[in-house]
C-alpha positions, -999 to 999 in steps of 0.1 A, spaced: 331 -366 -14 302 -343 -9 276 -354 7 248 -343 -8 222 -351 18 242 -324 37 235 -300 9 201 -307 7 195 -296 45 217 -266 36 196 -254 9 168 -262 33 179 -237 59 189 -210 36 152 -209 29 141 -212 57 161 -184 65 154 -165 39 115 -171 47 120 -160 79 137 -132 71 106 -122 51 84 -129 78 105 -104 98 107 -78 77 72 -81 67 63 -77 102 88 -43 104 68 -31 74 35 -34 88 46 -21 123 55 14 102 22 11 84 2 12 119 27 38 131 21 59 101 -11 51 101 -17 61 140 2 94 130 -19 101 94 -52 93 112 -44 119 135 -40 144 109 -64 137 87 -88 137 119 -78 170 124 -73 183 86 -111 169 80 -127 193 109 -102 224 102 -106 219 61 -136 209 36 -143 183 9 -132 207 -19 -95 214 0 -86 176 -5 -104 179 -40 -80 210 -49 -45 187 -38 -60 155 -56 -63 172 -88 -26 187 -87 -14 160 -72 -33 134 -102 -5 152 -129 26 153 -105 26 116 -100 14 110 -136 43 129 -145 67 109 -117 56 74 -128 60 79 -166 96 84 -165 101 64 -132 121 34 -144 119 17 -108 160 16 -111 158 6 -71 139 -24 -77 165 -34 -110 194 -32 -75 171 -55 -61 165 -79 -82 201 -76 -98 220 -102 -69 256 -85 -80 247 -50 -78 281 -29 -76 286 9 -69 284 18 -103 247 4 -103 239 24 -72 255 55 -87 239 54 -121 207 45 -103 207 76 -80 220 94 -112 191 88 -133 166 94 -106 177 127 -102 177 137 -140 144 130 -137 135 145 -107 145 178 -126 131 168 -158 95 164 -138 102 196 -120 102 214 -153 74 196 -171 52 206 -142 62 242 -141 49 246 -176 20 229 -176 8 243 -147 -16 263 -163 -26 237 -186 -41 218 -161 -57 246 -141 -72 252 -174 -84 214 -177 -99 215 -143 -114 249 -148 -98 255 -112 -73 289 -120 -62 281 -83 -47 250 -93 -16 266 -112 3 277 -81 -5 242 -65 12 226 -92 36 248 -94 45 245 -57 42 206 -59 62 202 -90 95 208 -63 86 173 -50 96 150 -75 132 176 -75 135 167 -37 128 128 -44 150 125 -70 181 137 -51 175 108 -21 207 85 -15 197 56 -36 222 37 -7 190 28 13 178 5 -12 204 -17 2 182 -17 35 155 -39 15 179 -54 -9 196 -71 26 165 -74 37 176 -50 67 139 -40 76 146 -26 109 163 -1 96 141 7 69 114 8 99 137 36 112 144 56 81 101 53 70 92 65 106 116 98 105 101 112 75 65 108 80 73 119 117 84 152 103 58 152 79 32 157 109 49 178 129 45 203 102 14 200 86 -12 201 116 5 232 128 1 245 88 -33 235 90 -42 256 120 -27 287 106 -40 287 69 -74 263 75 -73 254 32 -56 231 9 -19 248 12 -19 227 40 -16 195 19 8 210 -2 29 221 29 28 183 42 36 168 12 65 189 1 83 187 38 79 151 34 100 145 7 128 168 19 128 157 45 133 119 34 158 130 12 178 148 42 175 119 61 187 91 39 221 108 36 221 111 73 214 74 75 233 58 54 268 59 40 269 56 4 277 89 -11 269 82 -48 286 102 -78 273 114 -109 274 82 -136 256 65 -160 279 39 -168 255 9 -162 225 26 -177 223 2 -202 220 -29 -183 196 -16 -157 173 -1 -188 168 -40 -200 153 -50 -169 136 -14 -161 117 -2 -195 89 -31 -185 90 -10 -151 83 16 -165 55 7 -186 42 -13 -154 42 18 -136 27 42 -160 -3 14 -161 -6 13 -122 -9 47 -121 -40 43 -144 -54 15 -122 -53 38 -91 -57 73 -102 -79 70 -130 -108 78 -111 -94 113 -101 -93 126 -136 -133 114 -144 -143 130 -110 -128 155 -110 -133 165 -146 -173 156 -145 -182 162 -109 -154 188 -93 -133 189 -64 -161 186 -33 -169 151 -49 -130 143 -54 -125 154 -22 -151 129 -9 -138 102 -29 -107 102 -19 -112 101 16 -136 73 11 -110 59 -10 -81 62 14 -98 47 44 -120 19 26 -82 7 9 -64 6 45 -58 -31 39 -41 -26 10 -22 5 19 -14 -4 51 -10 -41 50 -5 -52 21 20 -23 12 42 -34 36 41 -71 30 52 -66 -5 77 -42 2 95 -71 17 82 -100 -7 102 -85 -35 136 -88 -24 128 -120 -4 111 -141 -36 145 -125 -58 164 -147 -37 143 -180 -34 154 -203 -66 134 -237 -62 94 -241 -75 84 -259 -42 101 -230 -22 85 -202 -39 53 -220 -40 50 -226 -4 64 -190 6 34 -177 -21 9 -196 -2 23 -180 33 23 -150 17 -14 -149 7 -27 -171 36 -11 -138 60 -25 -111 38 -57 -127 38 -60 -138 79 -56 -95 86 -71 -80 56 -102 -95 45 -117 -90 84 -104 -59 80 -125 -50 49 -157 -63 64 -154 -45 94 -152 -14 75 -180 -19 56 -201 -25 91 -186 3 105 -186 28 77 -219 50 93 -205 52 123 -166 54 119 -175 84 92 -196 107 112 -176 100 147 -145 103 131 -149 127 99 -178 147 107 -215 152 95 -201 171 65 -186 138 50 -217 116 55 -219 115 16 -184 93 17 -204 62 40 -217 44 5 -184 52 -17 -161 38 14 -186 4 14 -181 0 -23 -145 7 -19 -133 -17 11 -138 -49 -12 -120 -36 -45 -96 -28 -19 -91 -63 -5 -88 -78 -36 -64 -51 -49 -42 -60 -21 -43 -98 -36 -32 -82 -73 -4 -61 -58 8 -96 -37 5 -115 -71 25 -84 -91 50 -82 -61 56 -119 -68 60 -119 -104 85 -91 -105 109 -107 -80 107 -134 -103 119 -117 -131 87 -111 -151 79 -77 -151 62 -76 -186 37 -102 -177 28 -76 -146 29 -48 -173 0 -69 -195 -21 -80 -166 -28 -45 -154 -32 -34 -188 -61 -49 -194 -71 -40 -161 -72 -3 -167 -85 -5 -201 -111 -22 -186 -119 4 -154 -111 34 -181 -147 19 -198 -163 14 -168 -151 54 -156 -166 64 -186 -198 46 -188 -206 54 -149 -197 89 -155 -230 92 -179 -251 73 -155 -252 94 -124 -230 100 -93 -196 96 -79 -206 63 -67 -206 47 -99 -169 56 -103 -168 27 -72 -191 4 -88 -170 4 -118 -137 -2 -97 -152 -30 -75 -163 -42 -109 -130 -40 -128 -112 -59 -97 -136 -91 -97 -136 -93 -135 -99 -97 -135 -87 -118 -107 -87 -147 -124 -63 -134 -151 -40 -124 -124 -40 -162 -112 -39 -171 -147 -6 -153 -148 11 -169 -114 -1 -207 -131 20 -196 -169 49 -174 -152 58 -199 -120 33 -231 -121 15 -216 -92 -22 -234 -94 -52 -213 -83 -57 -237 -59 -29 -226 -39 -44 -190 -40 -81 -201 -31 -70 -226 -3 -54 -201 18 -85 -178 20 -111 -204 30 -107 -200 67 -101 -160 71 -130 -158 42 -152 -176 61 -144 -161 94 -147 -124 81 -183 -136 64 -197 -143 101 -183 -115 113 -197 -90 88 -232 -111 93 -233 -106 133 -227 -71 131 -249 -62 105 -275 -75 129 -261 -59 159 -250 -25 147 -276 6 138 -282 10 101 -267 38 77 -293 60 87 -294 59 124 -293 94 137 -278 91 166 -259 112 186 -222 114 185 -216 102 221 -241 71 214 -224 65 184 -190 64 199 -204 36 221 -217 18 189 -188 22 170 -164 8 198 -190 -22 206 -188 -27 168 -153 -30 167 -144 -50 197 -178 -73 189 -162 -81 156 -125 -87 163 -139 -116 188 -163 -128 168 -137 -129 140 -106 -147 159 -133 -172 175 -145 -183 142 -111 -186 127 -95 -207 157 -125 -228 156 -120 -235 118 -80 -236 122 -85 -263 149 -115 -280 132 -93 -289 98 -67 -305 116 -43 -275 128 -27 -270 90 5 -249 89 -7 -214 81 -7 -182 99 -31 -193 129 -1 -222 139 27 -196 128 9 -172 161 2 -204 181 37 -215 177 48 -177 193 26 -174 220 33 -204 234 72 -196 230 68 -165 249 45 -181 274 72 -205 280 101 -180 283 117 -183 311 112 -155 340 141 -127 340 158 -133 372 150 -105 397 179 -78 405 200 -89 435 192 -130 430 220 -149 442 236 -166 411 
């Protein structure tokens, strides 16, 4: 007879495991991210004093209709592996089958509507750039859908591997592009390498050699139309702002924007990104309430403990880190990246929330959430556009993102019984700890408008940053120990450090055994 006390411990180590696995490849995920990032700072270091606000305008424009193009026939068949726990080859095949009908199907679209949009922009430089992108989406279509089985196992240390290679070769190339042509077809360069390169590589690192086949189109179509849908709307949520600013106030402004935009998001894009590349496949195989509730809470309680300190920080930095690290010429971005570092922090909590539901199997819920969200930011674009500036475009972002967190949380209490108590208790401490923070260096640092010189406000910048990781990780311990020492990402790094502090010394060479 089965005992079923036996089982019960069973079940409790496979998700344990599982969790753990998660925690492992989340931590893969976000190594890359600060890799890639260390590499794409770099570059954009350097693109920002070789090129000008309008060259990053130029690319954003093309680049707003390529990956309109991309996500509205992207079905997001690798997630349908995924999620699908008896994949086959015939899934794999039909999956890398239809990616690359589209990939062709985009290449063409783009090719005639290149001077369309040129047209729309009023830019007649743009019809080459689209033209030259529209090979991207060719070169992505054509990757070996076999590393999806990397996430799918959860294998993040190879995924690490293959992520690194392509944005490795990305560099290497556009910097020296940048040197020689000092304008925008530097951009285009990088971006185009990237993608052929990824596609080069994932034959090279994996086995799977698919054939042509849509034999399980059907099945895979069920689960990816609301993918689809879901990612023609978070296309909107993100990108929506490049077609106002671009349309009403031109590429110098887009080009500023975005920039701001990119660096005021790095929590999101470079933490939370990550993390949810590996909650998908790890919440797809949890199957009890309490499991996936606790693993939720982790979830959000890690996201939270590195990204809300690190969107306050940026806000104190912002008029120092943008004229030491960008330039006088982009002092207009310091105001739209303060705006912007807060919708990104709680963009990284939607994205965590989506990441959840899909896993879960409710991808049309996702699909309805961000709905309203973009319908929503669509009026705010369009009433901010008649008021003024390119800084309303941010005050109607940050706006849109407060306004519909709570139907986000609404959605994780119908679709999984997850309470927004859950959601609100694991940001207390790092919320708290990030407030002081942001409140000691606001007192500390110089204002927006200090004029200082750039070696003084290197100094500043550096005392800034250093000031507030202490003052952050002080307050945070202080709280963690003050409430008891709860389970939660402060105990998870205790629990470590103390393991490696009492790892045992690696016998010297020649010891006597």
């Amino acid at each position: 007879m089965t005992n079923p006390f036996s089982i019960i411990d069973r079940r409790d180590a496979m998700t344990d495991s599982i969790q753990g696995r998660m925690a492992r490849g989340a931590a893969w995920m976000v190594l890359f991210k600060l890799v890639e990032r260390s590499l794409g700072l770099i570059s954009t270091l350097i693109l920002a004093r070789l090129l000008v606000p309008g060259d990053f305008g130029v690319v954003a424009m093309a680049m707003s209709f390529v990956l309109m193009a991309e996500l509205l026939t992207a079905f997001g068949f690798d997630v349908a592996i995924i999620q699908n726990q008896n994949a086959t080859e015939e899934h794999y095949s039909t999956a890398w089958t239809g990616n690359l009908l589209l990939g062709v199907g985009i290449t063409v679209l783009m090719l005639v509507a290149a001077w369309p949009i040129a047209s729309f922009y009023g830019r007649p430089e743009l019809s080459l750039v689209v033209c030259a992108l529209a090979l991207g989406p060719l070169f992505s279509g054509a990757e070996n859908i076999g590393i999806v089985a990397f996430r799918k196992e959860l294998d993040f240390r190879r995924e690490f591997r293959f992520q690194i290679t392509r944005k490795l070769i990305a560099f290497a190339v556009v910097v020296p592009m940048a040197l020689v042509f000092r304008n925008y077809w530097a951009l285009v360069a990088g971006t185009l390498v990237s993608k052929l390169g990824s596609t080069i590589i994932s034959y090279l690192m994996h086995p799977f050699r698919p054939r042509f086949t849509l034999v399980q189109i059907r099945p895979m179509m069920h689960f990816s139309r609301w993918l689809l849908f879901n990612n023609v709307v978070s296309f909107l949520k993100e990108r929506s702002s490049d077609f106002f600013i671009g349309r009403f106030h031109g590429a110098p402004a887009l080009g500023l924007y975005n920039i701001a935009y990119e660096f005021a998001h790095l929590p999101t894009t470079e933490l939370g990104a990550p993390i949810n590349r590996a909650l998908v496949p790890g919440f797809a195989k949890l199957s009890l309430a309490d499991e996936i509730h606790a693993a939720y809470r982790n979830a959000v309680a890690m996201l939270a403990t590195v990204a809300l300190p690190a969107a306050a920080g940026i806000f104190a930095v912002a008029p120092l880190l943008v004229p030491v690290v960008f330039g006088p010429k982009w002092l207009a971005a310091v105001p739209l990246m303060q705006l912007l570092c807060f919708n990104g922090a709680l963009l990284l909590f939607h994205s965590s929330i989506c990441a959840v539901l899909v896993a879960r199997g409710h991808p049309a819920r996702v699909t309805r959430v961000n709905a309203i969200y973009v319908l929503l930011l669509l009026c705010g674009l369009a009433v901010g556009s008649q008021l003024g500036g390119v800084e309303w475009a941010a005050v109607a972002a940050l706006a849109t993102s407060f306004a519909c967190t709570p139907i986000y949380l609404y959605e994780m209490k119908r679709c999984l019984g997850v309470a927004p108590g859950v959601f609100v208790s694991a940001l207390v401490r790092p919320v708290g700890a990030s407030g002081v923070m942001l409140a000691t260096l606001l007192l500390v640092l110089p204002g927006r408008d200090h004029g200082l010189p750039l070696p003084a406000s290197v100094l500043w910048l550096g005392l800034g940053i250093g000031l507030g990781a202490a003052v952050y990780l002080a307050v945070l311990v202080v709280a963690w120990i003050a409430v008891g020492r709860p389970d939660g990402p402060e105990r998870m790094l205790a629990d470590r450090l103390r393991a490696r502090l009492a790892r045992p010394a690696a016998p010297a060479q020649g010891s006597h055994r």
